[in-house]
C-alpha positions as CSV (number, residue, x, y, z in Angstrom):
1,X,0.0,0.0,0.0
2,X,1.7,3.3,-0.9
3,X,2.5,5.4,1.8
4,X,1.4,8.8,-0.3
5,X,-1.8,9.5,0.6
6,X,-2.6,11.4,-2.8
7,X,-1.8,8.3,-4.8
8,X,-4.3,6.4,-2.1
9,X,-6.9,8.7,-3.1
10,X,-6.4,8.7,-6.8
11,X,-6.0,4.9,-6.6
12,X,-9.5,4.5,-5.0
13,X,-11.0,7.0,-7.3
14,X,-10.3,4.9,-10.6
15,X,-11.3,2.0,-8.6
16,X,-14.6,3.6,-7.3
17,X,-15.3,6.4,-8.8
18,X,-15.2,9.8,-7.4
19,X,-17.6,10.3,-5.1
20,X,-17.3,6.1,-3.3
21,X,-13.5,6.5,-4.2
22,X,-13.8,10.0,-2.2
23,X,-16.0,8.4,0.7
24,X,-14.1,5.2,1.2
25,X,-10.9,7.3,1.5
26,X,-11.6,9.9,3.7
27,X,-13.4,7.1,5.7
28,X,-10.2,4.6,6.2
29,X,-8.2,8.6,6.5
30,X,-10.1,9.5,9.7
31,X,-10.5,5.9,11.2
32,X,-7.4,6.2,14.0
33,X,-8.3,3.0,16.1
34,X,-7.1,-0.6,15.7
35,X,-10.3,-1.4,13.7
36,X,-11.5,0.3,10.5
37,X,-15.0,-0.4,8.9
38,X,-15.2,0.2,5.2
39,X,-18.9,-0.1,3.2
40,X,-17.7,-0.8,-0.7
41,X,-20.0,-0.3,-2.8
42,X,-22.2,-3.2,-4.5
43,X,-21.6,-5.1,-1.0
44,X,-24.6,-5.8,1.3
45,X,-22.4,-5.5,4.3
46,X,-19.0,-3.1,5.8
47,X,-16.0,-5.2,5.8
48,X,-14.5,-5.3,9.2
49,X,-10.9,-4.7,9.2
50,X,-7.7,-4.4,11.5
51,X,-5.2,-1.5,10.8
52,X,-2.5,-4.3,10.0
53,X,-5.2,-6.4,7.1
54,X,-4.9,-3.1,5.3
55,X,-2.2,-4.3,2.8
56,X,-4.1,-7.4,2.1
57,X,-7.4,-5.0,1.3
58,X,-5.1,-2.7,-1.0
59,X,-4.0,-6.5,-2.7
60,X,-7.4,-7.9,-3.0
61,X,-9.9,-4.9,-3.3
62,X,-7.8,-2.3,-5.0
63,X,-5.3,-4.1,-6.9
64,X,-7.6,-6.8,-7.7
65,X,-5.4,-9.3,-8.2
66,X,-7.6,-12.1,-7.9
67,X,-9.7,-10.4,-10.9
68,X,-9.2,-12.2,-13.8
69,X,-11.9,-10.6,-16.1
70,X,-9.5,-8.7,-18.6
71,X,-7.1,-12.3,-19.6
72,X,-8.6,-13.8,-22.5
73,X,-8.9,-17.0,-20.6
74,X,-11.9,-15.3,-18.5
75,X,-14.4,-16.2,-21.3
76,X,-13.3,-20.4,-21.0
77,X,-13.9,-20.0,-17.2
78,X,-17.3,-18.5,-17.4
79,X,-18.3,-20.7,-20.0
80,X,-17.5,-23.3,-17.3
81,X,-19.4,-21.8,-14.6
82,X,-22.1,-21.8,-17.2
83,X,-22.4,-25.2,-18.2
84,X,-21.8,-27.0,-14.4
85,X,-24.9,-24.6,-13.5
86,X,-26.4,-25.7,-16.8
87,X,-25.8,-29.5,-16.1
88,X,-27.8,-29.3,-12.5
89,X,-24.4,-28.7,-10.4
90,X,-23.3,-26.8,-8.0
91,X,-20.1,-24.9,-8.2
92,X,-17.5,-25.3,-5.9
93,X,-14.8,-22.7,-5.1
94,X,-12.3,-23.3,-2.1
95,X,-10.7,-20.7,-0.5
96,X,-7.5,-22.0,1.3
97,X,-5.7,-19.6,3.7
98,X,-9.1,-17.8,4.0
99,X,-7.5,-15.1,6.2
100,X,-10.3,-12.6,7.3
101,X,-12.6,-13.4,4.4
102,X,-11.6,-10.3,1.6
103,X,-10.8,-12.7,-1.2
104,X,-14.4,-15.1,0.3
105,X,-16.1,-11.7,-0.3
106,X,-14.6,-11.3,-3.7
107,X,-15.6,-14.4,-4.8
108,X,-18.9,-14.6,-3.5
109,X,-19.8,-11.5,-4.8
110,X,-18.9,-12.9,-8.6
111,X,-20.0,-15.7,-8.7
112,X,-23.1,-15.9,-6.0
113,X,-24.5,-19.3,-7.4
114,X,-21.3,-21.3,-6.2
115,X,-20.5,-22.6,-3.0
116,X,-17.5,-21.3,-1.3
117,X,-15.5,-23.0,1.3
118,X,-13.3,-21.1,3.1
119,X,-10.3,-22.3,5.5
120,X,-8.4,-20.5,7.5
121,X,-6.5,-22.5,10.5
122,X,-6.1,-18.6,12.7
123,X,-8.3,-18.2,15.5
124,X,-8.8,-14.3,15.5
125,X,-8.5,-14.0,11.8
126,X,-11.4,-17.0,11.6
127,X,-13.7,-14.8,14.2
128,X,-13.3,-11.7,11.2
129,X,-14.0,-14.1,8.3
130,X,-17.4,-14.9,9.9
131,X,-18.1,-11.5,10.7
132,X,-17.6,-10.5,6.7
133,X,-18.8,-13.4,5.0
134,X,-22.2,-13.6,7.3
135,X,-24.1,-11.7,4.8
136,X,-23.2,-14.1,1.6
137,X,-25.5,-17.5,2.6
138,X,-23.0,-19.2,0.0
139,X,-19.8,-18.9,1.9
140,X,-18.9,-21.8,4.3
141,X,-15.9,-21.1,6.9
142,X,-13.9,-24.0,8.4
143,X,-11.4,-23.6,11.1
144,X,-8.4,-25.8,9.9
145,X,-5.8,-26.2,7.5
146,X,-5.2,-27.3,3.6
147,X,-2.9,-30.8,3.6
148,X,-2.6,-33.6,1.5
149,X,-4.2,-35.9,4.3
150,X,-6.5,-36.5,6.9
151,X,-4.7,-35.2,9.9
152,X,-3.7,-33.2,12.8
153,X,-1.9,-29.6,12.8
154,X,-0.8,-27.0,14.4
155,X,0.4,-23.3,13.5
156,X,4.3,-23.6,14.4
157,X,4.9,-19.5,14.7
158,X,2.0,-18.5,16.8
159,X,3.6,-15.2,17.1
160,X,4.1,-13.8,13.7
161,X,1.7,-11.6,11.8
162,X,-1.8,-12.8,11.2
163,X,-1.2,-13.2,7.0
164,X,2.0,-15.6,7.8
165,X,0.8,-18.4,9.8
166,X,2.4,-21.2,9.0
167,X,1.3,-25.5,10.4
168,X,3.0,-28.2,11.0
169,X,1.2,-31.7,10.8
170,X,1.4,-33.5,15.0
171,X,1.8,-37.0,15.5
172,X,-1.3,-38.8,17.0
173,X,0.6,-38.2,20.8
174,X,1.7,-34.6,19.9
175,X,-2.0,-34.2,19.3
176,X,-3.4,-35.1,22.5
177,X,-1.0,-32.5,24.4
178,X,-1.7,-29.4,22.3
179,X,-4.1,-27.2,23.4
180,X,-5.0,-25.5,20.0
181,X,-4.9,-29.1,17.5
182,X,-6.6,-28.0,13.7
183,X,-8.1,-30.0,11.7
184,X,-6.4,-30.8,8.1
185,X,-9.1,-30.9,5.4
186,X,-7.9,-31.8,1.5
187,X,-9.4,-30.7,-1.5
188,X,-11.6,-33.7,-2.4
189,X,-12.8,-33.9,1.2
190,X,-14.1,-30.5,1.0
191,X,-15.8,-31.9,-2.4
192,X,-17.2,-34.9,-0.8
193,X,-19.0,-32.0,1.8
194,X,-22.0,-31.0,-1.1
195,X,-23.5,-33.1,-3.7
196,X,-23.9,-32.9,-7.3
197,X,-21.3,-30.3,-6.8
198,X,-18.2,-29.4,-9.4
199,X,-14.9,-28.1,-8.1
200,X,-14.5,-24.5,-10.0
201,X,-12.2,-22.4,-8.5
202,X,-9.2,-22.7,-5.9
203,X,-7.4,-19.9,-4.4
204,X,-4.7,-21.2,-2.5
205,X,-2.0,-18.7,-0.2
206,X,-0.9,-20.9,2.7
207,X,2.4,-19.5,3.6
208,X,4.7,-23.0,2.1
209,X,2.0,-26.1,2.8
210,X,1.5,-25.9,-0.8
211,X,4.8,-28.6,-0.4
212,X,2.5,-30.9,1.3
213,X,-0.8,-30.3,-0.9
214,X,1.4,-30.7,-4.0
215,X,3.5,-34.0,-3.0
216,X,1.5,-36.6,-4.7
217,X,-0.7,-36.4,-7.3
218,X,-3.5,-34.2,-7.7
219,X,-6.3,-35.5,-10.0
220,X,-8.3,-32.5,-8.7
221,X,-6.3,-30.0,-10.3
222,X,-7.1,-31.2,-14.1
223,X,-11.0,-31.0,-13.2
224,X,-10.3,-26.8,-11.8
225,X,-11.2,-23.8,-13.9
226,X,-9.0,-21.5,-12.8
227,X,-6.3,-21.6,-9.8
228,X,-4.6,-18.5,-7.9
229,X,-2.0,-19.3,-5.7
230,X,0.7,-17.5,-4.5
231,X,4.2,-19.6,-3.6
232,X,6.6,-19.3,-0.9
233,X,9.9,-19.8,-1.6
234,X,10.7,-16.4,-0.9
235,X,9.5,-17.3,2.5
236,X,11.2,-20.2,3.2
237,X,14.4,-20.0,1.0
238,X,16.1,-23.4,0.0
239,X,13.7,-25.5,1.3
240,X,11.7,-25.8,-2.1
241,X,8.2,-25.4,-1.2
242,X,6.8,-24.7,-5.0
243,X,9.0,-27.7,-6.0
244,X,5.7,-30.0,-5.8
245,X,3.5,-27.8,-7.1
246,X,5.5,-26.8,-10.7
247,X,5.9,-30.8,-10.6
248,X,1.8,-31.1,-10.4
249,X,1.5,-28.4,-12.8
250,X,4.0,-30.3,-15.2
251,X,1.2,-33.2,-15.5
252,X,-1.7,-30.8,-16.7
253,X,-2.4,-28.8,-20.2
254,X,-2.9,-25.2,-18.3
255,X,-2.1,-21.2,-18.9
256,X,-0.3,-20.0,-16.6
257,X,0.2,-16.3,-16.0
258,X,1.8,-14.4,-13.6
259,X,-0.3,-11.4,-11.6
260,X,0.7,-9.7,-8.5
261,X,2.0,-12.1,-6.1
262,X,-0.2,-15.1,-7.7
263,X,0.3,-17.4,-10.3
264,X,-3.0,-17.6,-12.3
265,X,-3.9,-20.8,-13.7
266,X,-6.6,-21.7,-16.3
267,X,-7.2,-25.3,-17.5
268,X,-7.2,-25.7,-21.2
269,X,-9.7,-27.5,-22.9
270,X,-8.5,-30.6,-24.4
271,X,-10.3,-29.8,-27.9
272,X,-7.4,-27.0,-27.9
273,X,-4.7,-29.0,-26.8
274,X,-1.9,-30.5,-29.8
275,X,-1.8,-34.2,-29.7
276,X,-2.8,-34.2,-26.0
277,X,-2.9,-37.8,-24.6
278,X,-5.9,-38.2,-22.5
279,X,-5.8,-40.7,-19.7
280,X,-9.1,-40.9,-17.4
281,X,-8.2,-39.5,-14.0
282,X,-8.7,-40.9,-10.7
283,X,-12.3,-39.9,-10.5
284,X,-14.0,-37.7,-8.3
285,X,-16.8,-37.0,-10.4
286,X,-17.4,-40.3,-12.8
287,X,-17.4,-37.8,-15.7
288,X,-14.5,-36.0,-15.5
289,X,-11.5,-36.1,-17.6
290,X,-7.7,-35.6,-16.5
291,X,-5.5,-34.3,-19.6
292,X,-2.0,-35.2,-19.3
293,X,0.7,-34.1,-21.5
């Protein structure tokens, strides 16, 4: 978030217009305590934010970088939204690393006939994602973690800043003595949680698990519109974290494009794929195809 406050205000003016962009500034410039209330416009209710969560809202509500409407791939994933609705499903996006709900709202609020799970293994930044997702009946929270497996965790650096909470997975012993054990959840369990549901979307910032989600295969991945997730190496350095996940992406026909912090990444339809070999996938729909390369 720039520190000039005349580029804040000309930022929110081409975002909002003039007179909201005007509002919304002058309303976060004369909010001095720990917690700031913003009403955006075209939202039925004020986000509730801390004073530190204001560089994730300039990320996700100002430089939209979860918006994907401009790429050319936006018309394929609509068209795909279309056609599960069309077909009697339900939509599924998962939100993992949920944080206080901005990028739930953002999603919500685009596509309102999907269902959107939303994880987030913090305890105060869970109590903020109800608050700001309580007015979207669409939006599911859990209090846990994204792994590749049923099991225990825990967030290892209690003490750092509420977007950088990062788990460790606990032994069946360890789990019995911590006070504050999460639940793990995976991707198809989260699918197994509606029926006649299709996974959609996946937005994925989990501060390195993606090591974990990514270390075997992924046969969810090939059946996913679109996926944003940001990696961690920068994080964690020479530990590898995105090793996994380029591996995973290695074994599907996708775009991938770069935006922000996030790597943006659309499925390609096999019809528009050269000489694609098409395997079926381990199903978790009986009609879905995995393309491998």
């Amino acid at each position: 978030m720039p520190t000039s406050r005349l580029r804040q205000l000309l930022k929110f003016i081409r975002v909002f217009g003039i007179t909201d962009g005007i509002r919304l500034w002058f309303s976060l410039l004369f909010q001095t305590g720990p917690s700031i209330q913003l009403q955006l416009p075209h939202l039925p209710s004020p986000i509730q934010l801390r004073r530190h969560d204001l560089p994730i809202f300039w990320q996700i509500m100002i430089m939209k970088e979860n918006d994907f409407h401009s790429l050319p791939q936006a018309s394929r994933v609509s068209d795909t939204y279309k056609k599960i609705l069309s077909e009697g499903n339900r939509p599924i996006i998962v939100d993992c690393g949920g944080h206080i709900g901005l990028s739930a709202v953002w999603f919500a609020s685009r596509f309102p006939e999907a269902t959107l799970y939303c994880i987030e293994p913090d305890k105060s930044n869970f109590n903020l994602l109800q608050q700001n997702t309580a007015a979207y009946p669409n939006v599911i929270c859990l209090n846990g973690g994204v792994w590749n497996k049923p099991c225990h965790l825990e967030i290892q650096n209690p003490l750092s800043g509420s977007a950088s909470f990062q788990l460790r997975e606990l032994s069946i012993s360890d789990s019995a003595e911590r006070p504050n054990v999460l639940r793990a959840y995976t991707i198809p369990e989260v699918l197994q949680l509606e029926e006649k549901n299709r996974l959609f979307l996946v937005k994925m910032d989990i501060e390195g698990a993606e090591a974990q989600v990514f270390q075997e295969p992924t046969p969810w991945l090939a059946q996913t519109a679109v996926m944003i997730i940001e990696l961690h190496d920068w994080l964690m350095p020479g530990q590898g974290t995105s090793r996994n996940v380029f591996k995973r992406l290695g074994e599907n026909n996708l775009d991938v494009i770069l935006q922000g912090e996030n790597l943006l990444l659309f499925q390609i339809p096999d019809a528009q794929v050269p000489n694609a070999n098409k395997t079926a996938s381990e199903p978790l729909h009986d009609h879905v195809l995995a393309a491998k390369l």
